[in-house]
C-alpha positions as CSV (number, residue, x, y, z in Angstrom):
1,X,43.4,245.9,85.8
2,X,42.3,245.9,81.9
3,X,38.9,244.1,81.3
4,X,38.1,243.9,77.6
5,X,34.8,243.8,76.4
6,X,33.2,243.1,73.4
7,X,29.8,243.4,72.4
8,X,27.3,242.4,69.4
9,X,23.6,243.1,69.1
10,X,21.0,242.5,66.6
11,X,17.9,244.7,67.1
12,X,14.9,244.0,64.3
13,X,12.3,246.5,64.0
14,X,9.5,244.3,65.1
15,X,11.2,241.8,67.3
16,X,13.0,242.2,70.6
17,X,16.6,242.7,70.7
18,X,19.4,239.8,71.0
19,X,22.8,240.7,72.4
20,X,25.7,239.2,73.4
21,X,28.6,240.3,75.3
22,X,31.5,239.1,76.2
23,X,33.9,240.6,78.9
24,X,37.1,239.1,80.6
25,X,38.0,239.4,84.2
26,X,40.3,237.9,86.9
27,X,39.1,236.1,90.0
28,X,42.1,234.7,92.4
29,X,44.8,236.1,89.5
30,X,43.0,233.4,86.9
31,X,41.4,234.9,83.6
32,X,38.0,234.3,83.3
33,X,35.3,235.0,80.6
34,X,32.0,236.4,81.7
35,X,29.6,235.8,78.8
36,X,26.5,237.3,78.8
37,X,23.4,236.8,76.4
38,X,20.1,238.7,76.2
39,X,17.1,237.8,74.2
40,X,13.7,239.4,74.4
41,X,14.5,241.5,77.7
42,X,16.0,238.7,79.5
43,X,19.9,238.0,80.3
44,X,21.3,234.4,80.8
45,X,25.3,235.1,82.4
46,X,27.9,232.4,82.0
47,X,31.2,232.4,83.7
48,X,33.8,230.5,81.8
49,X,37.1,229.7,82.9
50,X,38.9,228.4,79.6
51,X,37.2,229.0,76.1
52,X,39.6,228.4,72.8
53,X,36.7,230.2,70.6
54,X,36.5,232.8,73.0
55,X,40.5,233.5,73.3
56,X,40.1,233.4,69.4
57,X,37.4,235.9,69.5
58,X,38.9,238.2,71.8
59,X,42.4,238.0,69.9
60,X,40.9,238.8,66.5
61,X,38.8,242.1,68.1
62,X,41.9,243.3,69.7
63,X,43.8,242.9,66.3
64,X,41.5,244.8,63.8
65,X,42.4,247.4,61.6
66,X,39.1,249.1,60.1
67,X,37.8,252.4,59.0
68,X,36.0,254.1,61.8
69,X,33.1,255.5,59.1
70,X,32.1,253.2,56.3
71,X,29.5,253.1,53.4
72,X,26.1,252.0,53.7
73,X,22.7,251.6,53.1
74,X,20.0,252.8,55.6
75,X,16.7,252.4,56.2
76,X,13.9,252.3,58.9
77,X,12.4,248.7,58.8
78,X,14.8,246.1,58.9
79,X,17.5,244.8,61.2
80,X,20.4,247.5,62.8
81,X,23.4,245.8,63.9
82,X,26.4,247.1,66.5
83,X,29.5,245.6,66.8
84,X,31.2,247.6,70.3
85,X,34.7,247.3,71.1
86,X,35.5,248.0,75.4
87,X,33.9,250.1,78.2
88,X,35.8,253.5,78.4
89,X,37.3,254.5,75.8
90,X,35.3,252.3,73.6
91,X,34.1,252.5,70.0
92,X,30.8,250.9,68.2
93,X,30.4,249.6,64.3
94,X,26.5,250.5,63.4
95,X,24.7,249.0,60.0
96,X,22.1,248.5,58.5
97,X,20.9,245.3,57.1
98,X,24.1,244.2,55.5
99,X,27.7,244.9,56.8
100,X,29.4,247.0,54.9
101,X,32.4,245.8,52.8
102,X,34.8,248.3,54.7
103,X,34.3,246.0,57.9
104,X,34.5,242.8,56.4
105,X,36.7,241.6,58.9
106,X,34.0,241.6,61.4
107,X,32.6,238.7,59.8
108,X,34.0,235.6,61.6
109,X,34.0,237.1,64.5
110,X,30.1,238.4,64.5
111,X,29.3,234.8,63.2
112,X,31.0,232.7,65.9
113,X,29.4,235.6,68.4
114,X,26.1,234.4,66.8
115,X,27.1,230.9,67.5
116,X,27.8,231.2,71.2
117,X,24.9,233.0,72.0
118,X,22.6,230.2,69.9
119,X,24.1,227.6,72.1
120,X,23.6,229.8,75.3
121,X,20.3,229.9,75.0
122,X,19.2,225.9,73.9
């Protein structure tokens, strides 16, 4: 059975990493969100039956149409940031500081990402 997956992780230069991911699966033929949030090398794991942010997360990943190379700045110091869409086949959106304008519409849902993993973690 299909189990999409979405990931999002923030890794500073100087600070650990925060990640969150979000996969759905089926227990007993009922969808299910297993949520997943790591910060500083540790991994809180939320299962979620029902989640309207999280069907609207999933729903706007599934729907995007972007550019699989975009323009950019890099740099060394700073914050990278990855945006990864399923397990196999599976493709990941890398920047650098600031997302690029090409992938704009990962915006609202790398924010309310954020926002779920804040609460998580309270």
């Amino acid at each position: 059975m299909n189990r999409p997956r979405i990931s999002y992780s923030i890794k500073p230069s100087f600070e650990p990493e925060k990640a969150l991911t979000v996969e759905v699966g089926w227990v007993d033929r009922r969808k299910q969100y297993c949520v997943d949030v790591k910060r500083g090398g540790k991994t809180k794991r939320k299962w979620v039956d029902s989640d309207s942010r999280l069907d609207e997360i999933m729903a706007a990943s599934a729907s995007l149409d972007l550019p699989l190379l975009s323009e950019g700045p890099e740099g060394l110091d700073g914050t990278g940031y990855s945006f990864k869409l399923g397990i196999t086949p599976s493709v990941e959106f890398s920047w650098w500081q600031e997302l690029p304008d090409s992938w704009i519409a990962l915006a609202d849902i790398i924010q309310q990402m954020s926002i779920i993993a804040d609460e998580m973690t309270q």
